[in-house]
N, CA, C and O atoms as a Maestro MAE file, in Angstrom:
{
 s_m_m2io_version
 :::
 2.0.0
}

f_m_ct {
 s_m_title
 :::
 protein
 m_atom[288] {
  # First column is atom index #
  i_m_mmod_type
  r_m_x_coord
  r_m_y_coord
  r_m_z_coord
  i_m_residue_number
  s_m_chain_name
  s_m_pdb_residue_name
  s_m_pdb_atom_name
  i_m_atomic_number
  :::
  1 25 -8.361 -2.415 -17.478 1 A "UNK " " N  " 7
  2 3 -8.007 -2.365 -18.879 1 A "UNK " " CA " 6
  3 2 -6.696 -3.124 -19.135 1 A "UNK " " C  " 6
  4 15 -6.581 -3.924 -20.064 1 A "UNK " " O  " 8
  5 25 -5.845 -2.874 -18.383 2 A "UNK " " N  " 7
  6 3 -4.207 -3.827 -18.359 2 A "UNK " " CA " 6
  7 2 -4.545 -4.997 -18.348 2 A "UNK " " C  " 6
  8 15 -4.545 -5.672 -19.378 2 A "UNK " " O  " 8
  9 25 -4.932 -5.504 -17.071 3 A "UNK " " N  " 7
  10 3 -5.679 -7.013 -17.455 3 A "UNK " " CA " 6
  11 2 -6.181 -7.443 -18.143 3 A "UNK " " C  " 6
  12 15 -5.842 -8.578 -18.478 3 A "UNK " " O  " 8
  13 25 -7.102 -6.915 -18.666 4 A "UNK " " N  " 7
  14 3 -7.574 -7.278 -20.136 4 A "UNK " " CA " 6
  15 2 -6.721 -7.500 -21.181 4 A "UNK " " C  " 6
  16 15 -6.582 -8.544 -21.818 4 A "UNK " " O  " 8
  17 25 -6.183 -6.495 -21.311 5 A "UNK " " N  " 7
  18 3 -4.912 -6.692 -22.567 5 A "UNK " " CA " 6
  19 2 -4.054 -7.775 -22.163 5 A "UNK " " C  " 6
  20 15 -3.853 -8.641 -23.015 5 A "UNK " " O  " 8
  21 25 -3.476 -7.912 -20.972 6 A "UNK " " N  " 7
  22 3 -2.421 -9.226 -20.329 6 A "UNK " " CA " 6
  23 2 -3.128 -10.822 -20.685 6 A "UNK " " C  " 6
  24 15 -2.499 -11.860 -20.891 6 A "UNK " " O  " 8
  25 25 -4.696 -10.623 -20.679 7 A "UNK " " N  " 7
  26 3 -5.554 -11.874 -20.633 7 A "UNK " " CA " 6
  27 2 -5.612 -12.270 -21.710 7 A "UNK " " C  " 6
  28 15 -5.198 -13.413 -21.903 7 A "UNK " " O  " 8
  29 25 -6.198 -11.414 -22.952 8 A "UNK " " N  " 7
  30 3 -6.282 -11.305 -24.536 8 A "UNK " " CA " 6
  31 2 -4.986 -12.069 -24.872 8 A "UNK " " C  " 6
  32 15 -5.124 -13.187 -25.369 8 A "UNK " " O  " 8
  33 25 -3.274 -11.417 -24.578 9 A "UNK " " N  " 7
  34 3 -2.159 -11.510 -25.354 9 A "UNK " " CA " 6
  35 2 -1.981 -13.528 -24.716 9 A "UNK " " C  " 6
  36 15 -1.744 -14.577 -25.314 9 A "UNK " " O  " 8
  37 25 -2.228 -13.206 -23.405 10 A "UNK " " N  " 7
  38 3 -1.767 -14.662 -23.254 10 A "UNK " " CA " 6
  39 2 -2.659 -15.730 -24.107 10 A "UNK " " C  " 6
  40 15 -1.977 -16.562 -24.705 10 A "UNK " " O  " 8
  41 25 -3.721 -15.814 -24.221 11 A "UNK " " N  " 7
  42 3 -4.573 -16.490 -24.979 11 A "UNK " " CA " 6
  43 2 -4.193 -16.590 -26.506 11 A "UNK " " C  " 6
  44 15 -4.014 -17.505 -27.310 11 A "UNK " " O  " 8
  45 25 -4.144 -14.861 -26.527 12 A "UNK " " N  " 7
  46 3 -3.464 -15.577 -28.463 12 A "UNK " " CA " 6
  47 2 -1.972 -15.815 -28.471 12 A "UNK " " C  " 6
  48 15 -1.542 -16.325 -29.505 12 A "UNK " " O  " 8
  49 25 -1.557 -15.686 -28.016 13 A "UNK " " N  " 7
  50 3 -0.055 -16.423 -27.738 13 A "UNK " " CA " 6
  51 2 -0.076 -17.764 -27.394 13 A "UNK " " C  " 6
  52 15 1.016 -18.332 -27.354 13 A "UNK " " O  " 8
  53 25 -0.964 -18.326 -27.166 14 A "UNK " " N  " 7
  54 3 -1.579 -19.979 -26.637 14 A "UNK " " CA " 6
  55 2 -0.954 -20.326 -28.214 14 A "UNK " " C  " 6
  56 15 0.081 -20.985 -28.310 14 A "UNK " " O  " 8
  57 25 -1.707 -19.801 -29.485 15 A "UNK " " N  " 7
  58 3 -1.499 -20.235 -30.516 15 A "UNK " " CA " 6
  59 2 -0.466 -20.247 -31.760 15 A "UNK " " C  " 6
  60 15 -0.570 -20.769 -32.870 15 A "UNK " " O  " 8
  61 25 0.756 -19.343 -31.069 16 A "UNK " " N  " 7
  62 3 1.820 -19.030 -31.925 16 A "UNK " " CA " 6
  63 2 3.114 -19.381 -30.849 16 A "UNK " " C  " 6
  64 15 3.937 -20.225 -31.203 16 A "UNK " " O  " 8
  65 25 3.263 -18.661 -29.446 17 A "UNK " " N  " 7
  66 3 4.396 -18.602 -29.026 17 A "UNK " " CA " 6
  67 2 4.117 -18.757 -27.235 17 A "UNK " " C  " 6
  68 15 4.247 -17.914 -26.348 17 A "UNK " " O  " 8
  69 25 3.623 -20.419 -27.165 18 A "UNK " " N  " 7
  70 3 2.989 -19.831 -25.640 18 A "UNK " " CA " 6
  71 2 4.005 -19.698 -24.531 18 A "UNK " " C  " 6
  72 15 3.616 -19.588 -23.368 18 A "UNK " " O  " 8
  73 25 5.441 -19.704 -24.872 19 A "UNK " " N  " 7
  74 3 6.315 -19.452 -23.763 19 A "UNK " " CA " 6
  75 2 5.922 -17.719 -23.523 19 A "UNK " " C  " 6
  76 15 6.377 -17.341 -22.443 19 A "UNK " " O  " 8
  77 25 5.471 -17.040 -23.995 20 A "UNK " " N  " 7
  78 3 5.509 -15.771 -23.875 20 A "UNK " " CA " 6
  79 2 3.894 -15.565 -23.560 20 A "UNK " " C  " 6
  80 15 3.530 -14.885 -22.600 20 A "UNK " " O  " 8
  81 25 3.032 -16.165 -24.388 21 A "UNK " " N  " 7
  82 3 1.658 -16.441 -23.608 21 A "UNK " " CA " 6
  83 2 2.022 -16.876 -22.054 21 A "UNK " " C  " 6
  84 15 1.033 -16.380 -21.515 21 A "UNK " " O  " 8
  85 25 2.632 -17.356 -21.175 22 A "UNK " " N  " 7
  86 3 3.302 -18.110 -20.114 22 A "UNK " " CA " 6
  87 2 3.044 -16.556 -18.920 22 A "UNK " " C  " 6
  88 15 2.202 -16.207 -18.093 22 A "UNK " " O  " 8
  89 25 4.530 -15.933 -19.573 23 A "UNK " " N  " 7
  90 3 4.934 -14.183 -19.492 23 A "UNK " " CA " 6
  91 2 3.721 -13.440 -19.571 23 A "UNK " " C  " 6
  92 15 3.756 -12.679 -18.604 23 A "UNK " " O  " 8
  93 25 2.751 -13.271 -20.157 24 A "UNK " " N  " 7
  94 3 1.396 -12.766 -19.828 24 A "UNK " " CA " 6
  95 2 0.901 -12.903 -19.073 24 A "UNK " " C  " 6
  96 15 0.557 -11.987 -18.327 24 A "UNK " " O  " 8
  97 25 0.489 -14.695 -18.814 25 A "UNK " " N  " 7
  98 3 -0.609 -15.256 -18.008 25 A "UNK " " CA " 6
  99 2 0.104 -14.764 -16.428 25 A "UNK " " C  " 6
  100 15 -0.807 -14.701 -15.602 25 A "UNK " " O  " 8
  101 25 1.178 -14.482 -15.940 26 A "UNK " " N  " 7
  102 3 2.044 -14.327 -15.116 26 A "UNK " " CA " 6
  103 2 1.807 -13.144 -15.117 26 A "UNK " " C  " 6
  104 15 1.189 -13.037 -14.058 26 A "UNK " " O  " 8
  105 25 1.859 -12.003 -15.616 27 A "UNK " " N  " 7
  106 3 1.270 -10.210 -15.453 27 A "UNK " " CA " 6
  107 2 0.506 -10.318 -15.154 27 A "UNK " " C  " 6
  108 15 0.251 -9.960 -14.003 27 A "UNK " " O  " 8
  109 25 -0.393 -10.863 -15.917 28 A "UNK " " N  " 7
  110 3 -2.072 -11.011 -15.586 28 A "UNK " " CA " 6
  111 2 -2.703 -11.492 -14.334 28 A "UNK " " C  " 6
  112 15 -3.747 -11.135 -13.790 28 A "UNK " " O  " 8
  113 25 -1.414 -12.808 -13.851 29 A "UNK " " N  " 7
  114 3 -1.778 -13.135 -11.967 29 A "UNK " " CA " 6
  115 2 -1.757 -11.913 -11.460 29 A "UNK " " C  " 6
  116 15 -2.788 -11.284 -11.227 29 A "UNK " " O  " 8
  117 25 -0.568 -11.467 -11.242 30 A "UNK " " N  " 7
  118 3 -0.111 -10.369 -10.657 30 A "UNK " " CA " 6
  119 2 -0.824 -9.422 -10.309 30 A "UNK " " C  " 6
  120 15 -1.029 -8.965 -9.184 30 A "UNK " " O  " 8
  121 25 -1.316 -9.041 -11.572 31 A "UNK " " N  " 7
  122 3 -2.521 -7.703 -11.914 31 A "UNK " " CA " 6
  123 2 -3.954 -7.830 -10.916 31 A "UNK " " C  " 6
  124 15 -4.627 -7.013 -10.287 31 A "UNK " " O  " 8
  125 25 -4.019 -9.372 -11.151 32 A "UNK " " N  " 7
  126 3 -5.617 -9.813 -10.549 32 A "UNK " " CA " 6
  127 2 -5.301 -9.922 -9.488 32 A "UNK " " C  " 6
  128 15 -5.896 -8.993 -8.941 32 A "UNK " " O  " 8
  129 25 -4.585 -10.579 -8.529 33 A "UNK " " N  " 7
  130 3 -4.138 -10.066 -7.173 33 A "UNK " " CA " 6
  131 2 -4.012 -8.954 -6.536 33 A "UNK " " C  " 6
  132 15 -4.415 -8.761 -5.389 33 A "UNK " " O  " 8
  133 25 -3.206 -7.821 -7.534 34 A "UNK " " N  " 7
  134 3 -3.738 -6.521 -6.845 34 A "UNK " " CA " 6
  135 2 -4.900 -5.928 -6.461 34 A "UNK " " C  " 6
  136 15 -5.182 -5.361 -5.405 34 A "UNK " " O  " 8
  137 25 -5.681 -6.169 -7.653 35 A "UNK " " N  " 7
  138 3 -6.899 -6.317 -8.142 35 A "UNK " " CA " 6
  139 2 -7.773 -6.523 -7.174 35 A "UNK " " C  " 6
  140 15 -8.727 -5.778 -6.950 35 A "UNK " " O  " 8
  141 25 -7.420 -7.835 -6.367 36 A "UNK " " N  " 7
  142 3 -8.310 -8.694 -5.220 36 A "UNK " " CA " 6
  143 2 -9.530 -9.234 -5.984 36 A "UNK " " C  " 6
  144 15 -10.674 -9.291 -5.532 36 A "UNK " " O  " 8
  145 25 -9.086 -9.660 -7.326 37 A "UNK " " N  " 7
  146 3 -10.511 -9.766 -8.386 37 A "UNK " " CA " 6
  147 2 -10.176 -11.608 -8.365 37 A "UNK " " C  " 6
  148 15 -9.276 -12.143 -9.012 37 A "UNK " " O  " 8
  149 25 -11.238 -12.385 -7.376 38 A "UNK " " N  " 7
  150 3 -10.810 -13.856 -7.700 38 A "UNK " " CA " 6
  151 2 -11.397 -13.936 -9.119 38 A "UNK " " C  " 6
  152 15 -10.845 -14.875 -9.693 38 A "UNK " " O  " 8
  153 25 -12.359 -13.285 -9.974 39 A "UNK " " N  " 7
  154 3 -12.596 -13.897 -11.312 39 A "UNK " " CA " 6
  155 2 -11.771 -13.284 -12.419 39 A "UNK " " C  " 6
  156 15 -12.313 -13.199 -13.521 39 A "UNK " " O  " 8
  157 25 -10.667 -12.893 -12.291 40 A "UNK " " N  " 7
  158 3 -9.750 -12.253 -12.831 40 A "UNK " " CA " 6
  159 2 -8.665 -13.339 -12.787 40 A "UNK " " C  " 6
  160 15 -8.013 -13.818 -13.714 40 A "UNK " " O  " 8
  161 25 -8.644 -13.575 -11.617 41 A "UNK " " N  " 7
  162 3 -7.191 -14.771 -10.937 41 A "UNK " " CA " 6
  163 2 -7.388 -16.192 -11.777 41 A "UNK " " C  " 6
  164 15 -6.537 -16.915 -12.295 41 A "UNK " " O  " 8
  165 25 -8.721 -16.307 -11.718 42 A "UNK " " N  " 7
  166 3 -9.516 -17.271 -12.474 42 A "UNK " " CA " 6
  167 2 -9.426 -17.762 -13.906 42 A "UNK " " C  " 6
  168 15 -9.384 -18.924 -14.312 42 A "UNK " " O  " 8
  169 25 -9.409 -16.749 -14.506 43 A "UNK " " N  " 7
  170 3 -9.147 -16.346 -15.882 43 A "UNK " " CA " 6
  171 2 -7.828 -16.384 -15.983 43 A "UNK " " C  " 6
  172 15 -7.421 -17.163 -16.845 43 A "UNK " " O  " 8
  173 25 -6.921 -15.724 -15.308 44 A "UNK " " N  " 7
  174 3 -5.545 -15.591 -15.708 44 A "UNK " " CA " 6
  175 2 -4.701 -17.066 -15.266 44 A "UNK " " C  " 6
  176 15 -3.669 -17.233 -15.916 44 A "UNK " " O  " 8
  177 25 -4.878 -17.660 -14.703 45 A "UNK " " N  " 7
  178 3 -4.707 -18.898 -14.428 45 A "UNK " " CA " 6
  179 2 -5.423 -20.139 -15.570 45 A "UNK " " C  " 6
  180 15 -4.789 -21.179 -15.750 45 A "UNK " " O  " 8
  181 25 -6.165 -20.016 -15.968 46 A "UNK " " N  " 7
  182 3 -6.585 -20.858 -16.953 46 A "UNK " " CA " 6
  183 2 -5.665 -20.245 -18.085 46 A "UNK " " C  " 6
  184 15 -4.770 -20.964 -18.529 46 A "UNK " " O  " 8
  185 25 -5.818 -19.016 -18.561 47 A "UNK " " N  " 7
  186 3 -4.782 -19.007 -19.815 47 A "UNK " " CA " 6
  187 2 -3.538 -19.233 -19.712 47 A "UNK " " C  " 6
  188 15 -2.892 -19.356 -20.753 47 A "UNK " " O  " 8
  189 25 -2.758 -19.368 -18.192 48 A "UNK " " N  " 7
  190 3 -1.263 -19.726 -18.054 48 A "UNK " " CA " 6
  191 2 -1.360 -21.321 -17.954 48 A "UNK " " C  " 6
  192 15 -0.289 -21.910 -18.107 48 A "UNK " " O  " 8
  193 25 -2.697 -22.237 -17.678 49 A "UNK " " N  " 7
  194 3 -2.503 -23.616 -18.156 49 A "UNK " " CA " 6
  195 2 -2.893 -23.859 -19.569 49 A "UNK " " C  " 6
  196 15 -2.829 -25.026 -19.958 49 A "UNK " " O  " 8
  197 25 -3.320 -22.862 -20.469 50 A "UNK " " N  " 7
  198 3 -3.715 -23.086 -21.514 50 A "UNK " " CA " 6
  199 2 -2.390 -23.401 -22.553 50 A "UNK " " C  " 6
  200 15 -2.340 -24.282 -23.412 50 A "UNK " " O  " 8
  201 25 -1.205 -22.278 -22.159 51 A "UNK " " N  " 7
  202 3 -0.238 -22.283 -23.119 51 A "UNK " " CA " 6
  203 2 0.842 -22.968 -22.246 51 A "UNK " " C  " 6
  204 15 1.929 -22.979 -22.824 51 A "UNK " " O  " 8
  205 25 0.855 -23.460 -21.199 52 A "UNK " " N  " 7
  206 3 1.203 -24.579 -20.729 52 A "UNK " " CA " 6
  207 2 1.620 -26.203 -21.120 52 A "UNK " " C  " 6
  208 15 2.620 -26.913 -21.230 52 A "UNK " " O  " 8
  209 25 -0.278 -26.291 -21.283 53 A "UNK " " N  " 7
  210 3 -0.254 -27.476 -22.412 53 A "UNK " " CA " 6
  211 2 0.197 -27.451 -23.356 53 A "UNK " " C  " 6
  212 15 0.795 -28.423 -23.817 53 A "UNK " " O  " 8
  213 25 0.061 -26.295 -23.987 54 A "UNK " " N  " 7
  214 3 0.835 -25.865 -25.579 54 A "UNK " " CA " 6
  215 2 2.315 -26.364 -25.224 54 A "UNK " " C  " 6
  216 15 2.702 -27.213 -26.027 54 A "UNK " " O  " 8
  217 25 3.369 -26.002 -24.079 55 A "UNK " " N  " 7
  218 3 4.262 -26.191 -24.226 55 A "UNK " " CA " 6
  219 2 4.694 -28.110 -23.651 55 A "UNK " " C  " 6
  220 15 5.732 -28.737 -23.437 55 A "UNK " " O  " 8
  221 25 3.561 -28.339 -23.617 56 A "UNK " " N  " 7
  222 3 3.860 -29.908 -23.377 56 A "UNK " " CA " 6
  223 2 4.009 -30.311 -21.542 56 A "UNK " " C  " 6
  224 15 4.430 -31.385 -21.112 56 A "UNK " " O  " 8
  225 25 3.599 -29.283 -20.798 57 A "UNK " " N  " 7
  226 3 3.566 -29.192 -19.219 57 A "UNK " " CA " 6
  227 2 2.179 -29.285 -18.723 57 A "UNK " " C  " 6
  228 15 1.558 -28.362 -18.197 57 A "UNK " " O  " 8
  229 25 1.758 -30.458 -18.934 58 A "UNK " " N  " 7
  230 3 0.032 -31.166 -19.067 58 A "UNK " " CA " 6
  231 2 0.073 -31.340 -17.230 58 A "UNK " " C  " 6
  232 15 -0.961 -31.004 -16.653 58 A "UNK " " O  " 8
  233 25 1.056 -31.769 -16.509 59 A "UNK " " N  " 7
  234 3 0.637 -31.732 -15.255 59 A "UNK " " CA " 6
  235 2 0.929 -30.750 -14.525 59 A "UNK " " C  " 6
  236 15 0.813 -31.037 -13.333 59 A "UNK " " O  " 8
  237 25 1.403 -29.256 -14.799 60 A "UNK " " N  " 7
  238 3 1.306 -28.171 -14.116 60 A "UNK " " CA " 6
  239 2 0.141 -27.514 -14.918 60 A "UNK " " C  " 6
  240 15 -0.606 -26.905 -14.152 60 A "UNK " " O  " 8
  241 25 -0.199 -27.456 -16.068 61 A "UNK " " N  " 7
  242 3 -1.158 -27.074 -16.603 61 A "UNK " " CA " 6
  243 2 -2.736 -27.678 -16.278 61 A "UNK " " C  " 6
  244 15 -3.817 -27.140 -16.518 61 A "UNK " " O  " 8
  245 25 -2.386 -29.272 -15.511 62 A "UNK " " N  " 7
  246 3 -3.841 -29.213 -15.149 62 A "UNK " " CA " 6
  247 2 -4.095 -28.898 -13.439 62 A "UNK " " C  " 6
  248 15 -5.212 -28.890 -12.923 62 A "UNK " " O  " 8
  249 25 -2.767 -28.640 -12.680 63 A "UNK " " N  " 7
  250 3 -2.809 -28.261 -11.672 63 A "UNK " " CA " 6
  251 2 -3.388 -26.753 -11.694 63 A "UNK " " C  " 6
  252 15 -3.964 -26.267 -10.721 63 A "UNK " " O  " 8
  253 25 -3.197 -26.142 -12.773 64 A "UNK " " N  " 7
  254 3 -3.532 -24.859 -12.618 64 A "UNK " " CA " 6
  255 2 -4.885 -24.729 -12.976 64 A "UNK " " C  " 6
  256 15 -5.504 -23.807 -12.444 64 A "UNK " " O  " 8
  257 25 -5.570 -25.587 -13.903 65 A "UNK " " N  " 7
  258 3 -6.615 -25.611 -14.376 65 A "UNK " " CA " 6
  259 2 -7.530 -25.853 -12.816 65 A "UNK " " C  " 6
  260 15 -8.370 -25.111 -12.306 65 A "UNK " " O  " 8
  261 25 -7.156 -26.772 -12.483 66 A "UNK " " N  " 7
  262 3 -8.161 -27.216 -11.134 66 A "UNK " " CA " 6
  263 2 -8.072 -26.151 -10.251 66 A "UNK " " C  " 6
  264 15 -9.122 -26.078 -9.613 66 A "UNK " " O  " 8
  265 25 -7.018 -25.015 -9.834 67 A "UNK " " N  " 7
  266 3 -6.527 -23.761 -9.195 67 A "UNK " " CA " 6
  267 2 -7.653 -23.021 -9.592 67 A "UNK " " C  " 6
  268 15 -8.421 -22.548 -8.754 67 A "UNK " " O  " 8
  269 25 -7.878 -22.827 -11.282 68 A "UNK " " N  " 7
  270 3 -9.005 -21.381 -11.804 68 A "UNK " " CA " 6
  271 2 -10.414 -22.272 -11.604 68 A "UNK " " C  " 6
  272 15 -11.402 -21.539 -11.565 68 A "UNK " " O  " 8
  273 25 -10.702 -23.673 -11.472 69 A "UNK " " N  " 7
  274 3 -11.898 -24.554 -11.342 69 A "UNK " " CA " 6
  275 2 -12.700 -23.755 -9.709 69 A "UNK " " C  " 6
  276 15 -13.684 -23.040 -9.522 69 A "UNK " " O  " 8
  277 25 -11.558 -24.411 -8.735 70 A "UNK " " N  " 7
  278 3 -11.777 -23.744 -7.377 70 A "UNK " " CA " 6
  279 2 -11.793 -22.247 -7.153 70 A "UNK " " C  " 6
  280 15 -12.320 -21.717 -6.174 70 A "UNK " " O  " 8
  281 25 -11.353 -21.788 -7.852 71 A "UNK " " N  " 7
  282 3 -11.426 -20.275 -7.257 71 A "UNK " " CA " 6
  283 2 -13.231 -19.734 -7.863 71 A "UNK " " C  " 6
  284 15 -13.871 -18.845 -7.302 71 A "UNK " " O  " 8
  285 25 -13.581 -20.288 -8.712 72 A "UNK " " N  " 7
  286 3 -15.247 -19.476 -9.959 72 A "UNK " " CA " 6
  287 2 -15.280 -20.576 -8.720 72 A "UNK " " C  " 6
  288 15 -16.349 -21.075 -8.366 72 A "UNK " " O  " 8
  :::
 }
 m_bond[287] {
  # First column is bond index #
  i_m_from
  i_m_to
  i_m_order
  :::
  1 1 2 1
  2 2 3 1
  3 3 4 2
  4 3 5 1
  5 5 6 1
  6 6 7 1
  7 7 8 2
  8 7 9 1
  9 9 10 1
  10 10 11 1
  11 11 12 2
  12 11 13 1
  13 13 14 1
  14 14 15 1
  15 15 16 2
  16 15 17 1
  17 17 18 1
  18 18 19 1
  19 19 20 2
  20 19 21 1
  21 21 22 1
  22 22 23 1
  23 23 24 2
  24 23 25 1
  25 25 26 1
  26 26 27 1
  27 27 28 2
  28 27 29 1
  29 29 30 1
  30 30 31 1
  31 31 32 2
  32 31 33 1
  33 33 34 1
  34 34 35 1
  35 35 36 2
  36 35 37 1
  37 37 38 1
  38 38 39 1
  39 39 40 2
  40 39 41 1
  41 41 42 1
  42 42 43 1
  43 43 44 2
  44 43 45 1
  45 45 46 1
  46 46 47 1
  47 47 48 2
  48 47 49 1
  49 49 50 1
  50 50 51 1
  51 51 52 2
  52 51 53 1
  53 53 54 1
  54 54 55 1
  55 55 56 2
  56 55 57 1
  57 57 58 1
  58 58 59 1
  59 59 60 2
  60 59 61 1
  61 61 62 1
  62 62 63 1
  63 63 64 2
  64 63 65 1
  65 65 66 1
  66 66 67 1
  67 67 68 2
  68 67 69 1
  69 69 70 1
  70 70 71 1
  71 71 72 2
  72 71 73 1
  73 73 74 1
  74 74 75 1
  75 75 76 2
  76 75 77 1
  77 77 78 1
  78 78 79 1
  79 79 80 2
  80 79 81 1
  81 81 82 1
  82 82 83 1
  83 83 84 2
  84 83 85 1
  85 85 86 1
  86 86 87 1
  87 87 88 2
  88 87 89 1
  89 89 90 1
  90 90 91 1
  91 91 92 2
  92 91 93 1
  93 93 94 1
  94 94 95 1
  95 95 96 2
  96 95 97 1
  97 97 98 1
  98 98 99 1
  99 99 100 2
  100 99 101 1
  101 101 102 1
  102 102 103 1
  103 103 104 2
  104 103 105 1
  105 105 106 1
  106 106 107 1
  107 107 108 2
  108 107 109 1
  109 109 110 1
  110 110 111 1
  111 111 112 2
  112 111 113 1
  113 113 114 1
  114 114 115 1
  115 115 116 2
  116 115 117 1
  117 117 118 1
  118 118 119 1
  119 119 120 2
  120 119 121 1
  121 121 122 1
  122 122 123 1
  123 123 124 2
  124 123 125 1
  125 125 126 1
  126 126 127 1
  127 127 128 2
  128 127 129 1
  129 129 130 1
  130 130 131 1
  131 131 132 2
  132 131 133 1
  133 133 134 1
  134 134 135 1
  135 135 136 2
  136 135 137 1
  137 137 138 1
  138 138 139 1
  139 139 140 2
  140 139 141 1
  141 141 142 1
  142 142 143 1
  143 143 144 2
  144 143 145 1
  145 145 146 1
  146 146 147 1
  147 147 148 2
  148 147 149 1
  149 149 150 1
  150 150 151 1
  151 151 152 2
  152 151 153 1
  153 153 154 1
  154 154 155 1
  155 155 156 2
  156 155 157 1
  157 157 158 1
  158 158 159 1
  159 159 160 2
  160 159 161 1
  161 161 162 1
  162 162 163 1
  163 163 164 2
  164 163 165 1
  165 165 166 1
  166 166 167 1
  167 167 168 2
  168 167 169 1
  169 169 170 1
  170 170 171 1
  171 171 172 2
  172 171 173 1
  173 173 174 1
  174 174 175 1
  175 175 176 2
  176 175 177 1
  177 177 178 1
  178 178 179 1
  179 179 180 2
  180 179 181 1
  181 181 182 1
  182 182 183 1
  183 183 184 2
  184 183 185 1
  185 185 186 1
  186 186 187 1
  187 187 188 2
  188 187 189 1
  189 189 190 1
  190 190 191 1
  191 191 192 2
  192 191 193 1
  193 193 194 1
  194 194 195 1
  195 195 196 2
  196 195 197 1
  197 197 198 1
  198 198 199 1
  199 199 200 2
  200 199 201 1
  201 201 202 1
  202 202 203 1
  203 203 204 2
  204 203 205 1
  205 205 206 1
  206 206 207 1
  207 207 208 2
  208 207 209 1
  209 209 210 1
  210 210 211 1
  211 211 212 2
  212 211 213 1
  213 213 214 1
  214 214 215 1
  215 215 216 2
  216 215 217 1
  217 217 218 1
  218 218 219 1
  219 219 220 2
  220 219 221 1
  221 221 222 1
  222 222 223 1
  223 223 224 2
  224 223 225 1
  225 225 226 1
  226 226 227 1
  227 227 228 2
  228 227 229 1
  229 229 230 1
  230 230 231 1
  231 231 232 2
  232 231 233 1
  233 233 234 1
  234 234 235 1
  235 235 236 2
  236 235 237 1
  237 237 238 1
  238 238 239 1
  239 239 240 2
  240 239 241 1
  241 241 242 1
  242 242 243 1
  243 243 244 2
  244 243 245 1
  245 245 246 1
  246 246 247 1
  247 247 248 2
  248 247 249 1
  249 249 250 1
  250 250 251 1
  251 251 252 2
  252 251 253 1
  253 253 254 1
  254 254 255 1
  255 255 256 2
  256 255 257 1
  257 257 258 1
  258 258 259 1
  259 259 260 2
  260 259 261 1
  261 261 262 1
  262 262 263 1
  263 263 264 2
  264 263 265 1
  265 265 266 1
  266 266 267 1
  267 267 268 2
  268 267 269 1
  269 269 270 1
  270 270 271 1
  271 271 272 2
  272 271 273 1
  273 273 274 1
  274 274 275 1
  275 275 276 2
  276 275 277 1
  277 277 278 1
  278 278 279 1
  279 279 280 2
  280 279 281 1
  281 281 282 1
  282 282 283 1
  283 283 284 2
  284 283 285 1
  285 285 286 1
  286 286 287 1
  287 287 288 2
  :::
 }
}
């Protein structure tokens, strides 16, 4: 359920304030690691390159993208 909520906030934070979408997508690793959930890690890694790009960091954001590509 935490993850979920961490996954949700970073995503809509993609569209208003993604330094803090950033701060989510980063709980949300965390969470999915405990987790041992790779389609969790997956997810939470794509929304921390999502608001990434938002912040203009297109080559850590597509490093991370190819990170959640390999892990699904």
């Amino acid at each position: 359920m935490r993850y979920l909520l961490l996954k949700k906030l970073a995503y809509q934070y993609s569209f208003t304030e993604p330094a803090k979408g950033v701060e989510a997508a980063d709980a949300a690793i965390v969470l999915a690691r405990k987790l041992n959930s790779d389609v969790k890690l997956a997810g939470a890694y794509s929304n921390k390159a999502t608001n990434l790009h938002k912040l203009g960091s297109d080559s850590e954001a597509l490093a991370l993208y190819r990170i959640a590509i390999n892990i699904h």
